[in-house]
C-alpha angles and dihedrals in degrees: 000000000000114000091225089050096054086059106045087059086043090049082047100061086048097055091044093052086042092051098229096153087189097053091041091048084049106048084038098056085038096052084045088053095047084051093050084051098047095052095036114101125028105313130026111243145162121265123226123223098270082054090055097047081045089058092038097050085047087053098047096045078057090059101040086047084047096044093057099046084053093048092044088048091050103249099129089169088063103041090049093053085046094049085044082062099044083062091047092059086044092077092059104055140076110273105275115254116246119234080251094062085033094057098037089045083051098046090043088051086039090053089037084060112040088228121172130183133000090286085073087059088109101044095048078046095062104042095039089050105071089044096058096045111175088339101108138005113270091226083066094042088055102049087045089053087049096043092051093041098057097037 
């Protein structure tokens, strides 16, 4: 079993014995998400580690979407439990990278490449991705990769 997901259920009983309804709504709805994955395909299988960040980023991007259509609609109650739970997911996942190591990861894979132009977009994606991983939010790599391409 994957070593992030044994935590997760261990943090879960914590948060249940604690009573930290936020932290226990949270683990509970992430641990749902990683067993739909699991059983979803084929095959059931267990997920690794990179298969459960995966999950947990998924699941963060969902609170901070949902977040911002509560603030815009005024519900400020529901857009600060989503964003609680946001933090929650935070703890999980890979230190984020800063707009500094982002640009400097994009120009290294850029000058790798070769890559001119905005026509190259593609072919920068596909080689800065797995090298993120979980580390940033593919809508910011993108514009990065933009932003350096037609400079």
């Amino acid at each position: 079993m994957a070593e992030l997901k044994d935590r997760l259920q261990t943090d879960l009983t914590a948060a249940m014995k604690a009573r930290d309804d936020v932290r226990t709504r949270t683990l509970r709805s992430v641990l749902a998400a990683i067993s739909t994955e699991e059983v979803s395909g084929q095959a059931a299988r267990e997920l690794r580690d990179e298969d459960v960040v995966r999950v947990i980023t998924r699941e963060a991007k969902k609170r901070r979407e949902a977040a911002d259509a509560f603030e815009e609609g005024g519900r400020t109650v529901q857009a600060a439990a989503e964003r609680a739970e946001g933090d929650v997911l935070a703890d999980y996942l890979p230190r984020q990278l800063g707009d500094d190591e982002l640009r400097d990861l994009v120009a290294a894979v850029i000058a790798e490449t070769g890559a001119e132009g905005p026509k190259a977009m593609g072919q920068v994606m596909k080689q800065v991705t797995p090298r993120v991983a979980g580390r940033a939010e593919g809508g910011r790599v993108a514009a990065e990769v933009k932003r350096q391409l037609t400079a």
